[in-house]
Structure formats: C-alpha cells, structure tokens
C-alpha positions as CSV (number, residue, x, y, z in Angstrom):
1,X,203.5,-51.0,39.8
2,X,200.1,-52.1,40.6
3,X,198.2,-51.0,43.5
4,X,196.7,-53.4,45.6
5,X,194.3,-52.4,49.1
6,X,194.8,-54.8,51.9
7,X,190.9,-53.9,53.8
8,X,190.7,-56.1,57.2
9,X,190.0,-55.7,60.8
10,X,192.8,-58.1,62.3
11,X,195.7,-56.3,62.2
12,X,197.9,-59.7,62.0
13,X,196.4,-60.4,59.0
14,X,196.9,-56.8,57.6
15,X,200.4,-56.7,58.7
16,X,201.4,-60.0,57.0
17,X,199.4,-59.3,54.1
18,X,200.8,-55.8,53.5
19,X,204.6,-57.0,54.2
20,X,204.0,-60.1,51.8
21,X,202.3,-58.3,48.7
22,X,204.9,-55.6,49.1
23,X,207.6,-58.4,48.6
24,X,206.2,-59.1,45.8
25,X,206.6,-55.4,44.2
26,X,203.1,-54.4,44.8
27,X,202.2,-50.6,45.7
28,X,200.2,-51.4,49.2
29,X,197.6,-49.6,51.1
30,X,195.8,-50.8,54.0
31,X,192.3,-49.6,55.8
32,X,191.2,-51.0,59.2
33,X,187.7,-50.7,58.6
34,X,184.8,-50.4,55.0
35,X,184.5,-46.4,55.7
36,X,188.5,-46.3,55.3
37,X,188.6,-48.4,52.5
38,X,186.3,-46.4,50.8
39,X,188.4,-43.5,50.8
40,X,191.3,-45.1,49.9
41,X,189.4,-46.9,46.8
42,X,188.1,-42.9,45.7
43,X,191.7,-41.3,45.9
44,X,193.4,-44.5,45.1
45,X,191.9,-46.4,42.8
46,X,193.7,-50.0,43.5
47,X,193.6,-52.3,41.2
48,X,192.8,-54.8,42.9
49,X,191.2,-54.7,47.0
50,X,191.3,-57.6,49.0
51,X,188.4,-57.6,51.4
52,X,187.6,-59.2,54.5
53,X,183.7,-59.8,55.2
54,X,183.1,-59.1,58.3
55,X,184.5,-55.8,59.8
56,X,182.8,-53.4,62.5
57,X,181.3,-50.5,60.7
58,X,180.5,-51.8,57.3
59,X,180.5,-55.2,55.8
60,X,183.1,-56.6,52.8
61,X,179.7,-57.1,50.7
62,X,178.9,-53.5,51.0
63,X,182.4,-52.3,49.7
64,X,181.9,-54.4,47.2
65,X,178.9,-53.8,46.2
66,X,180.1,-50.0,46.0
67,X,182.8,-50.9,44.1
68,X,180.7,-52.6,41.3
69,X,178.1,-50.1,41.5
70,X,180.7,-47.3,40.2
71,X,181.4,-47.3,36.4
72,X,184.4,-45.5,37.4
73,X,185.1,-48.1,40.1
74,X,184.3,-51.1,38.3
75,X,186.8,-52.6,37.0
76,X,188.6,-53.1,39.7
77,X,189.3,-56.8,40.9
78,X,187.8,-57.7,44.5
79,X,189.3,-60.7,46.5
80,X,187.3,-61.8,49.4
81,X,189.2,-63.5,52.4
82,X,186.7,-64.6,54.9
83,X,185.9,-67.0,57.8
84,X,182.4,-67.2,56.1
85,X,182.7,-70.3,54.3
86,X,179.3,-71.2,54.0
87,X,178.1,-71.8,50.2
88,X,175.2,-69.2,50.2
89,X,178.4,-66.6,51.9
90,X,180.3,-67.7,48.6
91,X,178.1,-67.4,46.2
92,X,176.9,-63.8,47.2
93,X,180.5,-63.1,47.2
94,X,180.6,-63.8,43.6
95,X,177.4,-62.4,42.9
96,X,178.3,-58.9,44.1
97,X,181.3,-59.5,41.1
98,X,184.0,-60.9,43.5
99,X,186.7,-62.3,41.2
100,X,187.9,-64.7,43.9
101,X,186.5,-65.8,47.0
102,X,188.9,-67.4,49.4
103,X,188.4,-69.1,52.7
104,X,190.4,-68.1,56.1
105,X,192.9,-69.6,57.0
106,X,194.7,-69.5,53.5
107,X,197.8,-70.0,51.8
108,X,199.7,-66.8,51.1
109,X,201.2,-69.0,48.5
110,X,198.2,-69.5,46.7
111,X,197.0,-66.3,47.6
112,X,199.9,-64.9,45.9
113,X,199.4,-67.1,42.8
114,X,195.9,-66.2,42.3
115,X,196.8,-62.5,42.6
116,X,199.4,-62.2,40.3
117,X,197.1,-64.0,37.6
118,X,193.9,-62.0,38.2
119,X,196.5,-58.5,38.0
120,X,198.1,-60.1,34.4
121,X,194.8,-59.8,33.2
122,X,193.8,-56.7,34.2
C-alpha cells in the first residue's frame, strides 16, 4: 500500500483529501503545518506528499525544497495544490522538482487520476 502525506492548513481540504485518497486504498497521513510534515516525511517516508503553498510556519516551497535536497528523500513525488496560480508560482514549483503543480479549486477526479499515474511509476 502506498503512502501518500496530505500537508495543508485548511482542514476541509485535509479532511476530504485524507477520506478520498484513503478510498482509494492509499496509506494516509496528514500534517497541519511544514514543521509537521517534516516529521512525518523523516519517520514516514511517503511516497508521494501533496503540499499546499502557503501555510503559517513554513512555506510548500521550503518542504519541498527539503525533500529534494535529501538523497534519501528524493525520490519522493511532490504534488503542489495551491491558490498561487500565477506562472512565475508554477514554474518555481516545478523547479524545486514538483512532479505536478495543480491549481485550487481542483477536481479530486483528476487529482485522483494524476496520482494514481505518477505512484505507477514510482
């Protein structure tokens, strides 16, 4: 069973997330805030996080960036959902080694899609 973290401040969108991926057969852990996911990520090791940006104590590109930065941390797939939808927000997104950068609101549909593909080729 993969392991996927659920990181974001709304706790709507954290709720539904978490209920949906676990639907789909997913091993899910949820953190409120970057300084819980990061201690999730180190005795967890997801496979894949899905990240929102912007969070009280530490920013989605900072995770990220932590994530990437780790050779044991690495490979794992990161998933931005943001409100940023600005090009330049994108773009950084992808050039801290997002796999997917997706726009709020969203389709869990295609969310799900996009999930499931990114995980079979893990």
């Amino acid at each position: 069973m993969k392991k996927i973290l659920v990181v974001d401040d709304d706790p709507y969108i954290l709720m539904s997330l978490e209920f949906l991926m676990k639907k789909e057969g997913f091993d899910v852990k949820v953190a409120r805030n970057g300084t819980e996911a990061l201690d999730i990520i180190q005795q967890e090791t997801p496979a894949l996080v899905l990240l929102d940006i912007m969070m009280p104590d530490m920013d989605g590109y900072a995770i990220c960036k932590h994530i990437k930065g780790n050779k044991k941390l690495q490979h794992i797939k990161v998933v931005f959902l943001s409100a940023k939808s600005k090009e330049s927000d994108i773009q950084k997104g992808y050039d801290l080694g997002a796999s997917l950068y997706v726009t709020k609101p969203f389709s869990t549909r295609d969310l799900m899609k996009k999930v499931r593909e990114l995980l079979a080729a893990a």
